[in-house]
C-alpha positions in Angstrom: -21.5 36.3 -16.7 -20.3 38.7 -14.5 -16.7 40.2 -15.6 -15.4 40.3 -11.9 -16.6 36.4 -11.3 -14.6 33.6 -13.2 -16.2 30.8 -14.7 -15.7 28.3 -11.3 -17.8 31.1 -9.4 -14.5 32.9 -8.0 -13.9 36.5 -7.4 -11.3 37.9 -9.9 -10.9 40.9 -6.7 -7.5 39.5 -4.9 -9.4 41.3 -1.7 -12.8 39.5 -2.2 -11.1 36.2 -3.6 -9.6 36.1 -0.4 -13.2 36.8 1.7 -14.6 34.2 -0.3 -11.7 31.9 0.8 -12.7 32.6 4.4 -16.9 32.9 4.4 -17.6 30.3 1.6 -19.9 27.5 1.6 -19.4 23.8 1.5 -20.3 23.5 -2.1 -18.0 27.1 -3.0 -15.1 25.5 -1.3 -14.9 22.8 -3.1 -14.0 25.2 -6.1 -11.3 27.2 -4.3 -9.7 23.8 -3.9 -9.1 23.8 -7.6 -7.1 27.2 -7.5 -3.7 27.7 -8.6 -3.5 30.2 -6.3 -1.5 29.3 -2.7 -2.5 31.9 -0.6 -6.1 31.7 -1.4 -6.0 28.1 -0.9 -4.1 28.8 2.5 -6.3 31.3 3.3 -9.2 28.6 2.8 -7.8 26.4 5.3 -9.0 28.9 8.0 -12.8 28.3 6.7 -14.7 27.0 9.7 -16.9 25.0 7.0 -13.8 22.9 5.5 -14.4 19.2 5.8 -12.5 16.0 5.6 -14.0 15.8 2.2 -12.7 19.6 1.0 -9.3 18.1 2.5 -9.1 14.6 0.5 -10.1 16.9 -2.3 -7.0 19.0 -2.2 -4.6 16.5 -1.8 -5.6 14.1 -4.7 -3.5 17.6 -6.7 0.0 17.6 -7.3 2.4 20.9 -7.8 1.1 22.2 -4.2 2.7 24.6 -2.6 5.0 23.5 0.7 3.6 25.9 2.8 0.5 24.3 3.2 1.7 21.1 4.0 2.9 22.6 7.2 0.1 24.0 7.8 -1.8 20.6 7.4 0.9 19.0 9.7 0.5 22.0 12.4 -3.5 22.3 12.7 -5.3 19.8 15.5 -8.7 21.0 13.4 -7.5 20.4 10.0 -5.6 16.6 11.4 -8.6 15.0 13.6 -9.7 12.8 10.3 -7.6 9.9 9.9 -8.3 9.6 6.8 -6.6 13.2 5.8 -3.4 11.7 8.0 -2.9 8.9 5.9 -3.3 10.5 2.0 -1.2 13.6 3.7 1.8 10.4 4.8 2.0 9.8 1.2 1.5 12.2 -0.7 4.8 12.8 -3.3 5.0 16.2 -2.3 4.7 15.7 1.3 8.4 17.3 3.1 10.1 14.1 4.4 10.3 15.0 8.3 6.5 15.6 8.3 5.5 12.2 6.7 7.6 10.7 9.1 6.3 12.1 11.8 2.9 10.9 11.0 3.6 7.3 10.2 3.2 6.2 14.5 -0.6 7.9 13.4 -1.7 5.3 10.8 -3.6 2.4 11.5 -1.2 -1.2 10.4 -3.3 -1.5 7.2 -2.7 2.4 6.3 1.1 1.3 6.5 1.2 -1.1 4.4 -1.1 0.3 2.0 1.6 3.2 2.2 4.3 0.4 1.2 2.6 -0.7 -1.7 1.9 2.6 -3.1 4.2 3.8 -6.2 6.1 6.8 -6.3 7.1 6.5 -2.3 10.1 7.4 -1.3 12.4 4.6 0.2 13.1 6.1 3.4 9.5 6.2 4.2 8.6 2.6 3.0 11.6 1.8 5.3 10.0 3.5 8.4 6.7 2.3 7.2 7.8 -1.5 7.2 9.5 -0.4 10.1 6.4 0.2 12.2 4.9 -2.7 10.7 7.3 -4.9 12.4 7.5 -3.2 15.6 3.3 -3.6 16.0 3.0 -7.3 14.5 3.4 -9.5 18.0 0.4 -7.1 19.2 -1.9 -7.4 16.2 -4.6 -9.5 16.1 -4.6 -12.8 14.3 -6.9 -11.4 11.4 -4.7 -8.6 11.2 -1.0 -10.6 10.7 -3.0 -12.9 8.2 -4.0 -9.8 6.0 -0.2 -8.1 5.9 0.8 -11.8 4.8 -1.1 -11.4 2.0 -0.5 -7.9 1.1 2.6 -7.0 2.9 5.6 -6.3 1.4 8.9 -8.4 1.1 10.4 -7.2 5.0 6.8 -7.6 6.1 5.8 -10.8 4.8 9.0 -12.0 6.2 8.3 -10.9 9.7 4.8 -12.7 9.7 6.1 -15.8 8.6 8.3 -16.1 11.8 5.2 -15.1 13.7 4.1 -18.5 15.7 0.5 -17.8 15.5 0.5 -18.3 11.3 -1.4 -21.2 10.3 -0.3 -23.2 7.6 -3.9 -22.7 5.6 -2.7 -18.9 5.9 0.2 -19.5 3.7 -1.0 -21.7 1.7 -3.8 -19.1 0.6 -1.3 -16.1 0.5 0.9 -18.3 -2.3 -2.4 -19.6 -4.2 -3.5 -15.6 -4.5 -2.4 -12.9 -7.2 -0.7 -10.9 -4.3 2.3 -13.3 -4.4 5.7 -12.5 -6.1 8.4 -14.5 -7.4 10.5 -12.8 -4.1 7.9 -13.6 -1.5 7.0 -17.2 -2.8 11.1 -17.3 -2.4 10.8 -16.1 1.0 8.2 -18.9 2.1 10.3 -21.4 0.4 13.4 -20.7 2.1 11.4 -20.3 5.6 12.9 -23.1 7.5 9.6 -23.0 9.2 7.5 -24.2 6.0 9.9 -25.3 3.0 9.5 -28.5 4.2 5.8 -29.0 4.4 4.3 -31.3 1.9 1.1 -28.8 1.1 3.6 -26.0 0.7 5.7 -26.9 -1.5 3.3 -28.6 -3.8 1.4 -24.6 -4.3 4.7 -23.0 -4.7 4.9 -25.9 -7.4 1.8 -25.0 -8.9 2.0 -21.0 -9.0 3.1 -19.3 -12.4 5.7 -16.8 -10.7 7.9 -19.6 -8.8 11.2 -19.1 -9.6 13.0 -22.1 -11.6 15.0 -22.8 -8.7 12.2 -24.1 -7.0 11.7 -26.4 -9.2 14.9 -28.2 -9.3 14.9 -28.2 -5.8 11.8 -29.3 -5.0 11.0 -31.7 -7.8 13.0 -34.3 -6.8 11.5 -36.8 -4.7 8.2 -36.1 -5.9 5.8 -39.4 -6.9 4.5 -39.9 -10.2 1.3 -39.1 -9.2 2.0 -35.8 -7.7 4.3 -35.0 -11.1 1.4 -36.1 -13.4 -0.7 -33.7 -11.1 1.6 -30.8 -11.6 1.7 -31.2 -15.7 -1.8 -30.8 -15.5 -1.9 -27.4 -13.4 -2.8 -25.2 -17.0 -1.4 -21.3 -14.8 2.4 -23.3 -15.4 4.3 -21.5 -17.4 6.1 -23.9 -20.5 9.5 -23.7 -19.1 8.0 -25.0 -15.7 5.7 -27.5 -17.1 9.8 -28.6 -19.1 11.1 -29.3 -15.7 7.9 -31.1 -14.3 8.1 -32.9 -17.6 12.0 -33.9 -17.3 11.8 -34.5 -13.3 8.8 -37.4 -14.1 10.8 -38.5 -17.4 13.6 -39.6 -15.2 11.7 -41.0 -12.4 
């Protein structure tokens, strides 16, 4: 192996590290994006034959250095894949003001994505769920019906107000693993659905339904639909105890 070339195929010369940075291939660029090095990797920004992919590449690393964030944020070339927008929004490292600024950029999906994902900051899954709300009475049916399922607690909240949710909508998003103990408490609270029969029987019947909802719902309930409930095998024992006292004392 050549002395002056390191194992990845970089120059150990700073002065043709950083020509390589600017005339390298596809396939050589790809190694640059593994240096430790921040001015080589900004220098490699400025290579007409960066892609998206080279891009997505870079910022699946942590411990990068500030200064090429806001070069990111400040090149048209570097920003025209949607793609790079979103991973740049939330990436841990990205400075606050500039992942703001790119949140109106994302698609609806990319925001709640960016809601969901661990290790964001507050502030932005604020301004995320923010945007969320402000787009919903424009989105497409499909659309509202998918952030039911996946959104978070401020979002599933907004598109159960939304007049154009079905009832078979909800019923799905409670049946399905993306429910929480906080959002099936949101549904049954809703003064829109707590009171519908087919709702309250799959909050019933899901393992992460608070106990509360059990006492309150409960009573009432026939025989038959309390028989049906001690048979549901996801019930947790403590659920399956109230089931069992509510029919006992029927």
């Amino acid at each position: 192996m050549d002395q002056e070339t390191g194992p990845a195929g970089i120059d150990h010369d700073p002065g043709r590290q950083f020509q390589q940075a600017l005339t390298a291939d596809k396939e050589e660029l790809f190694q640059i994006m593994q240096s430790q090095e921040g001015e080589l990797l900004l220098t490699a920004l400025r290579n007409p034959a960066l892609d998206e992919n080279h891009l997505l590449a870079l910022l699946k690393r942590r411990c990068l250095p500030e200064e090429l964030f806001t070069t990111l944020y400040c090149s048209k070339r570097l920003l025209e894949h949607h793609r790079v927008i979103s991973v740049l929004a939330c990436h841990p490292e990205t400075p606050a003001h500039i992942a703001q600024t790119l949140l109106p950029r994302l698609y609806i999906l990319d925001l709640a994505r960016i809601c969901l994902v661990p290790g964001v900051t507050a502030d932005l899954r604020m301004l995320a769920e923010r945007c969320i709300v402000q787009r919903l009475p424009t989105q497409p049916l499909g659309t509202k019906l998918t952030l039911a399922r996946r959104g978070t607690a401020p979002v599933v909240d907004a598109c159960l107000s939304n007049p154009h949710l079905k009832e078979g909508a909800v019923h799905q998003f409670i049946a399905s693993y993306q429910s929480t103990a906080e959002t099936i408490s949101m549904v049954a609270r809703s003064a829109r659905w707590k009171g519908r029969p087919n709702i309250r029987l799959v909050i019933l019947k899901n393992p992460r339904t608070p106990a509360i909802w059990f006492t309150l719902f409960l009573p009432g309930l026939s025989s038959r639909v309390l028989r049906e409930l001690l048979s549901v095998q996801r019930l947790t024992m403590a659920q399956k105890e109230l089931v069992r006292q509510a029919f006992n004392h029927g």
